[in-house]
C-alpha positions as CSV (number, residue, x, y, z in Angstrom):
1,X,-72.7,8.7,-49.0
2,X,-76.3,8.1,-49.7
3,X,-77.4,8.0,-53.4
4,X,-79.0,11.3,-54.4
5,X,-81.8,9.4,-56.3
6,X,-82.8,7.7,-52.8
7,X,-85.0,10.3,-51.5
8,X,-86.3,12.0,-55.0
9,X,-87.9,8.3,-55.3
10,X,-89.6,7.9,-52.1
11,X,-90.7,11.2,-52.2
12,X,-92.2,9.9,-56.4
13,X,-93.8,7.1,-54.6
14,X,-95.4,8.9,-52.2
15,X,-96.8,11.5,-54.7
16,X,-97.8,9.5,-57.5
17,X,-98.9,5.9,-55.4
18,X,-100.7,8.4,-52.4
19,X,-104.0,7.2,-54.1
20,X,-103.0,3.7,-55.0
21,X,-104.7,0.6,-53.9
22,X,-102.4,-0.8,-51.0
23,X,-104.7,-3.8,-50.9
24,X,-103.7,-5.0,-54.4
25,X,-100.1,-4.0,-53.8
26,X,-99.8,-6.1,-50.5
27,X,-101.1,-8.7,-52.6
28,X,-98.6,-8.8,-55.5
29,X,-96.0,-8.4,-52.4
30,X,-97.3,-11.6,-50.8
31,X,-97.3,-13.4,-53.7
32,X,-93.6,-12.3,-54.8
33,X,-92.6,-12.7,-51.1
34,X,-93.8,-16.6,-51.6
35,X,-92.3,-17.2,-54.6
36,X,-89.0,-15.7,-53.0
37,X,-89.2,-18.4,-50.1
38,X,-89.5,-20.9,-52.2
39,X,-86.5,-20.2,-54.7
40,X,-84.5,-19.5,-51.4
41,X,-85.4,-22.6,-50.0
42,X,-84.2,-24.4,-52.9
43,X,-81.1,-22.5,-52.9
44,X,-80.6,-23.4,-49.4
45,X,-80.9,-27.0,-49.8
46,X,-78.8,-27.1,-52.9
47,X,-76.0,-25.1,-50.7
48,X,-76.8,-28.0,-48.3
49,X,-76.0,-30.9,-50.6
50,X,-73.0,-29.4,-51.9
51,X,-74.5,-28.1,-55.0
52,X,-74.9,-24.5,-55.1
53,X,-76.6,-23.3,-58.8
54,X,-76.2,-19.9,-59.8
55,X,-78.8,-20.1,-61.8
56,X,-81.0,-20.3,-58.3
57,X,-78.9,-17.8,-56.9
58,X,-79.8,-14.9,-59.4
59,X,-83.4,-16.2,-59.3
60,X,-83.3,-15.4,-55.5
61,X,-81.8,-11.9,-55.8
62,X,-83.8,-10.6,-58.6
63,X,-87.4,-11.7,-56.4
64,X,-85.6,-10.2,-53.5
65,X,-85.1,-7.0,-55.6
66,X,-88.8,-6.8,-56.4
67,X,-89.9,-7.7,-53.0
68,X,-87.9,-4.8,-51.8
69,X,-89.7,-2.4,-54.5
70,X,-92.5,-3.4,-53.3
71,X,-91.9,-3.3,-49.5
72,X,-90.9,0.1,-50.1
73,X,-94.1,1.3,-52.2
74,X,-96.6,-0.6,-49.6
75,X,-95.0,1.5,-46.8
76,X,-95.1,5.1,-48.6
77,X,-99.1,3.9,-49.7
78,X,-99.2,3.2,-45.7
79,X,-97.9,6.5,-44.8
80,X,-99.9,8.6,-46.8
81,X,-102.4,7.1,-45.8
82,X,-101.3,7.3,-41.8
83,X,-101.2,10.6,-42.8
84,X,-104.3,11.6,-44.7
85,X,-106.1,10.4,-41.7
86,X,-104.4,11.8,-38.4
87,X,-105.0,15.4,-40.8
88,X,-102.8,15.5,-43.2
89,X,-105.1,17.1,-45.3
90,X,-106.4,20.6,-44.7
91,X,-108.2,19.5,-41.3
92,X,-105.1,18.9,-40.1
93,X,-103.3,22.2,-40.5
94,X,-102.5,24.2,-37.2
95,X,-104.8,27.0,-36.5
96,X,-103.1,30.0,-37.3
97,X,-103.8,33.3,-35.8
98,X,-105.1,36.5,-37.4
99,X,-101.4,38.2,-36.9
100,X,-100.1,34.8,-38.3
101,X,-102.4,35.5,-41.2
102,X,-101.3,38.6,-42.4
103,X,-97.7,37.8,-42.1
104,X,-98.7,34.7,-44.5
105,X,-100.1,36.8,-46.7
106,X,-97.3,39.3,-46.8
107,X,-94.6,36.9,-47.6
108,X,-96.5,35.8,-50.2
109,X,-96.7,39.3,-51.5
110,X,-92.8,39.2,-50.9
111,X,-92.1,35.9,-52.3
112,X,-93.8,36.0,-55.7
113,X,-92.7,40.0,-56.1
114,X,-89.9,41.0,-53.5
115,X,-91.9,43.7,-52.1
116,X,-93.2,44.3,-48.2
117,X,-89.8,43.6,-47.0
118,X,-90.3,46.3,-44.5
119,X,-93.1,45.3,-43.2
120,X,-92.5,41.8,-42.4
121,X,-89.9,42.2,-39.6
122,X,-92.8,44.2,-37.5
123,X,-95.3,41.0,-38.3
124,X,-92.9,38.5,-37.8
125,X,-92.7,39.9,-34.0
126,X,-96.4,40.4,-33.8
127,X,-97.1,37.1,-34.8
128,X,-94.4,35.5,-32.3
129,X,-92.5,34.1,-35.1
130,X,-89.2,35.8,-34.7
131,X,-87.9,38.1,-32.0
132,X,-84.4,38.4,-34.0
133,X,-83.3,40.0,-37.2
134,X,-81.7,37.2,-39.5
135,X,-77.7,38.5,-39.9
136,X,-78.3,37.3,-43.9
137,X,-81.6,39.5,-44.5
138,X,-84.1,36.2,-44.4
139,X,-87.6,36.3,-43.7
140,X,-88.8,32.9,-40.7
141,X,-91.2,30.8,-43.5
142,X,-95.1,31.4,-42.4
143,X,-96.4,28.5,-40.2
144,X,-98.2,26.5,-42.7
145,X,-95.2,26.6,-45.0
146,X,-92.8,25.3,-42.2
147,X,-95.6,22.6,-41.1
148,X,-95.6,21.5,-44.7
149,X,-91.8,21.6,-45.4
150,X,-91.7,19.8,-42.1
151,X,-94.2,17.4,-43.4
152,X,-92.6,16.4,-46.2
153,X,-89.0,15.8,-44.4
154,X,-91.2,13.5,-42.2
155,X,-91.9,11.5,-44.9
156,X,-88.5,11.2,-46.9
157,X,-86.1,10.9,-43.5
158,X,-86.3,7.7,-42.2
159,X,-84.6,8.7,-38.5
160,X,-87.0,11.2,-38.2
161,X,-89.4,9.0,-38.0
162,X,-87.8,6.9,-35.7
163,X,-86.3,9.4,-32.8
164,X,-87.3,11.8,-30.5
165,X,-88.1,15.7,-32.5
166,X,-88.3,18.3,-30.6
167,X,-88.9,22.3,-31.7
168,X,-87.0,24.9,-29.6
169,X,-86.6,28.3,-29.8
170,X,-82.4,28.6,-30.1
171,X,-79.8,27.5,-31.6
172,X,-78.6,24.6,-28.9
173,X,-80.8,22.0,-26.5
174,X,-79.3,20.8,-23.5
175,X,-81.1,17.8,-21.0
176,X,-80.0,15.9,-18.2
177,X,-80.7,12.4,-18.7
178,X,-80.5,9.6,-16.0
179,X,-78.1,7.0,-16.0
180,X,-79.6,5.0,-13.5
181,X,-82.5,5.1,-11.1
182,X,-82.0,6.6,-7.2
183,X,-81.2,3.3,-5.1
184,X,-84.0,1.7,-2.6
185,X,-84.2,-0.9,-0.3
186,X,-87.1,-3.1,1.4
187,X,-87.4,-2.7,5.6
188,X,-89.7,-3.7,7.6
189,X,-92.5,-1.3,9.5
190,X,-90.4,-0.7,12.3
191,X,-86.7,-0.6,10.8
192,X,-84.6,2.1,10.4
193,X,-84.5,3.8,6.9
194,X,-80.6,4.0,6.1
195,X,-79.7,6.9,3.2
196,X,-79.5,5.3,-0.2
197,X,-77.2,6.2,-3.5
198,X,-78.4,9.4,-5.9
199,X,-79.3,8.7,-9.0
200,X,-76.3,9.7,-11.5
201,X,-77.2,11.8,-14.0
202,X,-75.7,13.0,-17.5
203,X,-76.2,16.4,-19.6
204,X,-76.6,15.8,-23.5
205,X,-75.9,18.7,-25.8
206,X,-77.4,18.4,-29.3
207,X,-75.3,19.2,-31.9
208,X,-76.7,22.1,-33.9
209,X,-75.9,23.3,-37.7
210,X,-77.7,25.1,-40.3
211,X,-78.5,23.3,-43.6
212,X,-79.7,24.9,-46.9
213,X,-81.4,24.7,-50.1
214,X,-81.7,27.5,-52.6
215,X,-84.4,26.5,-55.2
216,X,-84.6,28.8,-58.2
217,X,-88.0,29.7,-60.1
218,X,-88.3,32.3,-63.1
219,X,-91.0,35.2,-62.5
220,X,-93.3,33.6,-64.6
221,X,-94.2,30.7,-62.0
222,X,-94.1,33.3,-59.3
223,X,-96.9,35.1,-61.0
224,X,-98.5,32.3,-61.1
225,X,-101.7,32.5,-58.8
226,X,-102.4,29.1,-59.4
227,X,-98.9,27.9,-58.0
228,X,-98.6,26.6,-54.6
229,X,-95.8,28.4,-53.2
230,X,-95.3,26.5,-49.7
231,X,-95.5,23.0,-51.6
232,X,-93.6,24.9,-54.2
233,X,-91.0,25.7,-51.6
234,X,-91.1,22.6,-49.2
235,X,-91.1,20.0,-52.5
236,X,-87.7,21.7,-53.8
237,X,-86.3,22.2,-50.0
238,X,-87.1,19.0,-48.6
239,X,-84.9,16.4,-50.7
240,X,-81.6,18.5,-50.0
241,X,-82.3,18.9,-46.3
242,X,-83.9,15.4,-46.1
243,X,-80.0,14.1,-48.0
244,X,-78.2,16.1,-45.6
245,X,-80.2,15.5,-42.6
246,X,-80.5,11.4,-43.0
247,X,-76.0,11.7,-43.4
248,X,-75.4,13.7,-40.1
249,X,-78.1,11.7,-38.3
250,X,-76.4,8.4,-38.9
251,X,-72.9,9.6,-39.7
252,X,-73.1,13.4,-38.7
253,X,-69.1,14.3,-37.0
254,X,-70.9,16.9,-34.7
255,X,-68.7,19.9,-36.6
256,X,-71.2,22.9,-37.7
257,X,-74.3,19.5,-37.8
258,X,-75.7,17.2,-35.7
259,X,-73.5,13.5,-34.4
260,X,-74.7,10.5,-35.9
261,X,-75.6,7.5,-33.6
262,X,-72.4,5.8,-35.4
263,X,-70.1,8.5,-34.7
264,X,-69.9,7.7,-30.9
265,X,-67.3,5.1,-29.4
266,X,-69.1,1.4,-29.4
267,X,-67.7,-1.3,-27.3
268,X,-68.3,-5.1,-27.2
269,X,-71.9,-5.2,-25.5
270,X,-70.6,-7.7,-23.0
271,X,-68.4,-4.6,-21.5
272,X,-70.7,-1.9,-22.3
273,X,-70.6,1.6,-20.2
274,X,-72.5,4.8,-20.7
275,X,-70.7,7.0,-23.1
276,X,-70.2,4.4,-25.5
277,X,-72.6,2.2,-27.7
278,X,-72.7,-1.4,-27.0
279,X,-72.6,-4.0,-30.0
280,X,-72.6,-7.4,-30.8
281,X,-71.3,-9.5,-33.8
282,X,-71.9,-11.1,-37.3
283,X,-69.4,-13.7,-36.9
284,X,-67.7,-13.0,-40.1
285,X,-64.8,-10.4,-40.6
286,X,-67.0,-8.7,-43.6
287,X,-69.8,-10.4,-43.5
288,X,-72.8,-12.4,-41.9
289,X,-71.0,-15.9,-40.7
290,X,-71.8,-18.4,-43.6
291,X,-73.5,-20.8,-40.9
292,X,-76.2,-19.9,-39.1
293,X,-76.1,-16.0,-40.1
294,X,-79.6,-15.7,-38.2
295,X,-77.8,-16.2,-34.6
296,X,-76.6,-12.1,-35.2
297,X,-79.6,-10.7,-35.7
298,X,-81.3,-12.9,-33.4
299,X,-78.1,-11.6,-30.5
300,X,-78.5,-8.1,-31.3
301,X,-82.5,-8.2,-30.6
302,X,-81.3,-9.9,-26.8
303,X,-78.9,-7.2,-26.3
304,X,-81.2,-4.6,-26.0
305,X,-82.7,-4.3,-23.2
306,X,-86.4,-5.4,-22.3
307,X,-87.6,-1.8,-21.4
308,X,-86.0,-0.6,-24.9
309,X,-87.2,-3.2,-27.0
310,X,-90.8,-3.1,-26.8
311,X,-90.3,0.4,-28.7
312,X,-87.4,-1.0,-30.6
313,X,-86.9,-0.6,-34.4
314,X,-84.4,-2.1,-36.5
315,X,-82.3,0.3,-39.1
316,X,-80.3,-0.4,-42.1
317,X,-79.6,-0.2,-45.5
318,X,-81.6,-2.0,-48.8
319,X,-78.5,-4.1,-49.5
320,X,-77.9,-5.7,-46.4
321,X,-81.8,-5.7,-45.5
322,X,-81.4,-8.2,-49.2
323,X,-79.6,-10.4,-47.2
324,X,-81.2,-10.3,-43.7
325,X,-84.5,-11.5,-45.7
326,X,-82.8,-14.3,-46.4
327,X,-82.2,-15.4,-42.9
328,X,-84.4,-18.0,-40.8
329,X,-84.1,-18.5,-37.4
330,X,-83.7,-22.2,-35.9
331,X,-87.0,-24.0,-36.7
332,X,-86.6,-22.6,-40.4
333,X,-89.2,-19.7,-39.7
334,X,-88.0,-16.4,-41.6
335,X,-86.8,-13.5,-39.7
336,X,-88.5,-11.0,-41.9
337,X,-91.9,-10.3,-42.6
338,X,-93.5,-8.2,-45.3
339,X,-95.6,-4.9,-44.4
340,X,-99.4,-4.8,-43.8
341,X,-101.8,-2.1,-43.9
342,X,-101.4,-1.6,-40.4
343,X,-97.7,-2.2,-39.9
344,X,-94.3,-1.8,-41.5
345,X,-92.3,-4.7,-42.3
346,X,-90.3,-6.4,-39.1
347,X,-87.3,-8.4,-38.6
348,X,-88.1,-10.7,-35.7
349,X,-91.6,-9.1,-35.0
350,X,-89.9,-5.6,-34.8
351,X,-90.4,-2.3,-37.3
352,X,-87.6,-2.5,-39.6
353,X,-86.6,1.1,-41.7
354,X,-83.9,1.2,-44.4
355,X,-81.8,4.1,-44.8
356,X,-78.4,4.1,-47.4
357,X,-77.0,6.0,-45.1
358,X,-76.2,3.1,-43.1
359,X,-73.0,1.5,-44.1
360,X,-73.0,-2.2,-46.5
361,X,-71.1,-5.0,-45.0
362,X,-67.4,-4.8,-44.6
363,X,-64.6,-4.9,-42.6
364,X,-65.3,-3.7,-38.7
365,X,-68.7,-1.5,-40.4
366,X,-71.8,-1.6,-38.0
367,X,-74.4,-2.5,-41.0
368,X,-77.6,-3.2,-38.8
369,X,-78.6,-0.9,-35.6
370,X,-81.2,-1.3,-33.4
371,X,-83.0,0.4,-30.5
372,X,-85.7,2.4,-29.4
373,X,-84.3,5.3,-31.1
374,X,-87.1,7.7,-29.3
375,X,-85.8,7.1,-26.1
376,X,-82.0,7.0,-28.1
377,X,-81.4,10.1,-30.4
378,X,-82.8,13.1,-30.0
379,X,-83.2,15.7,-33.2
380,X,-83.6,20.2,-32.3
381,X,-85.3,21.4,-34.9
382,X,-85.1,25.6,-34.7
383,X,-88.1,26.7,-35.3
384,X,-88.9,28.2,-38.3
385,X,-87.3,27.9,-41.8
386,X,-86.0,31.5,-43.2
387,X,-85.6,32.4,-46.8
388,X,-83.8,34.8,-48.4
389,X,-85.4,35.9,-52.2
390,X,-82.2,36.7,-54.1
391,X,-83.3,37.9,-57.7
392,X,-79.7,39.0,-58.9
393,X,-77.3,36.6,-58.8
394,X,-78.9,33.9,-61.7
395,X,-81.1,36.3,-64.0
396,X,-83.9,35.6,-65.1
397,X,-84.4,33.1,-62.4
398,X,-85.2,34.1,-58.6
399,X,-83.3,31.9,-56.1
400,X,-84.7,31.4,-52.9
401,X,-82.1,30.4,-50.2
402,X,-83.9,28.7,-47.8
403,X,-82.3,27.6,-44.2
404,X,-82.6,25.7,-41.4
405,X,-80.9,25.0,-38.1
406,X,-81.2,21.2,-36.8
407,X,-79.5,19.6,-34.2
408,X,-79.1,15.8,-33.2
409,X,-77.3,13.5,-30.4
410,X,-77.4,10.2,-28.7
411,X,-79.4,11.0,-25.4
412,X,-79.4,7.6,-24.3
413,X,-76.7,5.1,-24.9
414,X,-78.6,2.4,-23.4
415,X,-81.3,2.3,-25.9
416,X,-79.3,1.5,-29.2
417,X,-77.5,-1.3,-30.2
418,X,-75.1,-1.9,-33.2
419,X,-74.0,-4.9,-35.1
420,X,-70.3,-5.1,-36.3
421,X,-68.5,-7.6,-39.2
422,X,-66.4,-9.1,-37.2
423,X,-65.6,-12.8,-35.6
């Protein structure tokens, strides 16, 4: 299960390090990052000789501790920024029409004092919001509050910003995806032009569910005027959906909430078939292999296909992404390299994202995965997050029970790759 601090901290960093200088924290990062090669180094020759020193051992994992800090603050200060400039800011907020308008300003009306319940159903319609009556008595979130809740999941949930998101309308998204191109054949100008296979093609279902948050404020805030009530809302919401989302992604059974990449059958790679995900080895039955740990990493990257990996994107978790930065690959060049302003970090010249959702090293676990994940998993987001003001239940405190349906599946098998602990 992921550690509830997880996304609380990336979304601190982002908040309080939005303005930061990235330039002087890319420079403390290289710096660490060279100190860090050179107490591994040493550790590696000293395992070499025979003479493994602890002493260089917890030198190496406390620089690798701080050079993951730092990795991780360097990307958020990268992200903001990403998005400050493709409109982040108020620039970049959808146009909203004058029917969305006044239903924005009614469930503000609703939200900070419970009244103009009756007329939001009618704007909701008008403003093509909602064609449905919620069964629980919830209001769909104005557009600018569901762009920023949506913004700040985008930030905290490292799959969705990986895979394929799509909005739709109901509950469930269905596609047929190809397996395998229609057959063809060369002839000559004159020859006859024999019939050639179909392609095959497959239907993927996204698995839908409905996650929730319900955020409590007294009156007093809600009276507020100076309060923000959709970063308010979408600041309170988006750590529990963002915990609950990143599980199911990765892990997700499919029961009442999306299937996880890792909760499909895998196969050895060498017999893959469509249905299952193919996946390679460490070479250690809980572990990387203690010689030449590199050659697994450096296997999985081959196993993916050309087409996929020039898209591709490693994922794992900060533990085993500690030991992968300690890797080199056979003329002692390190697999990992730290972020720039530009670029995330990459293993092997790749994007690399960390998520604790991803299982540590152990027995048969698949630590590392990688793929083009927007070709590979597809997330259905509903449109439209509803909330229901409930100011009974926990007097004197208003509680807000804000939903949201989201579905997720593998919609391409051949674009993901695993790596298992095992010989």
């Amino acid at each position: 299960m992921k550690n509830s601090s997880s996304a609380p901290r990336v979304r601190g960093i982002v908040s309080a390090r939005a303005d930061g200088n990235i330039s002087a924290t890319l420079n403390e990062l290289n710096t660490t990052f060279a100190a860090f090669r050179e107490a591994n180094d040493r550790r590696l020759g000293e395992l070499e000789r025979g003479r493994g020193d602890v002493v260089t051992a917890e030198q190496v994992e406390r620089i690798n501790a701080s050079v993951t800090e730092l990795t991780t603050t360097v990307n958020a200060q990268r992200e903001t920024i990403d998005a400050l400039r493709i409109g982040g800011g108020a620039g970049g907020d959808p146009a909203i029409s004058a029917d969305q308008r006044a239903y924005s300003q009614a469930f503000n009306t609703y939200f900070r004092r419970g009244r103009g319940e009756d007329e939001l159903g009618a704007l909701a319609a008008r403003a093509a919001l909602s064609t449905q009556v919620d069964p629980d008595g919830g209001f769909v979130v104005p557009v600018e509050m569901d762009t920023q809740i949506t913004r700040v999941l985008s930030t905290v949930s490292a799959m969705r910003g990986i895979a394929r998101v799509i909005a739709t309308a109901t509950g469930s998204y269905k596609a047929l995806v190809s397996q395998g191109g229609a057959a063809a054949g060369w002839v000559g100008e004159e020859a006859a032009r024999p019939g050639t296979a179909e392609a095959r093609l497959a239907e993927i279902t996204t698995f839908v569910g409905e996650i929730y948050a319900n955020p409590s404020a007294t009156q007093t805030l809600l009276d507020d005027a100076n309060v923000d009530i959709a970063a308010w809302l979408a600041a309170e919401v988006a750590t529990t959906f963002a915990e609950m989302e990143g599980a199911a992604f990765i892990t997700g059974n499919g029961i009442n909430r999306p299937k996880g990449f890792l909760a499909y059958p895998t196969v050895a790679n060498a017999s893959y078939a469509w249905g299952s995900l193919g996946f390679m080895v460490t070479g250690a039955a809980a572990a990387f292999a203690s010689s030449n740990p590199a050659d697994a990493i450096i296997n999985l990257f081959y196993a993916l296909k050309t087409g996929y990996r020039n898209n591709a994107t490693f994922i794992t978790s900060d533990v085993v992404m500690g030991a992968i930065r300690q890797m080199k690959d056979g003329q002692g060049n390190y697999l990992w390299a730290p972020p720039t302003v530009d670029g995330p970090d990459t293993i092997l010249g790749k994007p690399v994202v960390t998520d604790d959702n991803m299982p540590a090293l152990g027995a048969n676990a698949f630590p590392v995965a990688f793929g083009d994940f927007s070709r590979g998993y597809l997330i259905s987001d509903r449109n439209g997050a509803t909330v229901l003001r409930d100011p009974f239940t926990n007097k004197p405190y208003v509680n807000f029970y804000t939903t949201k349906r989201v579905g997720g599946a593998v919609q391409n098998f051949e674009a993901i790759k695993l790596l298992r602990c095992s010989t």
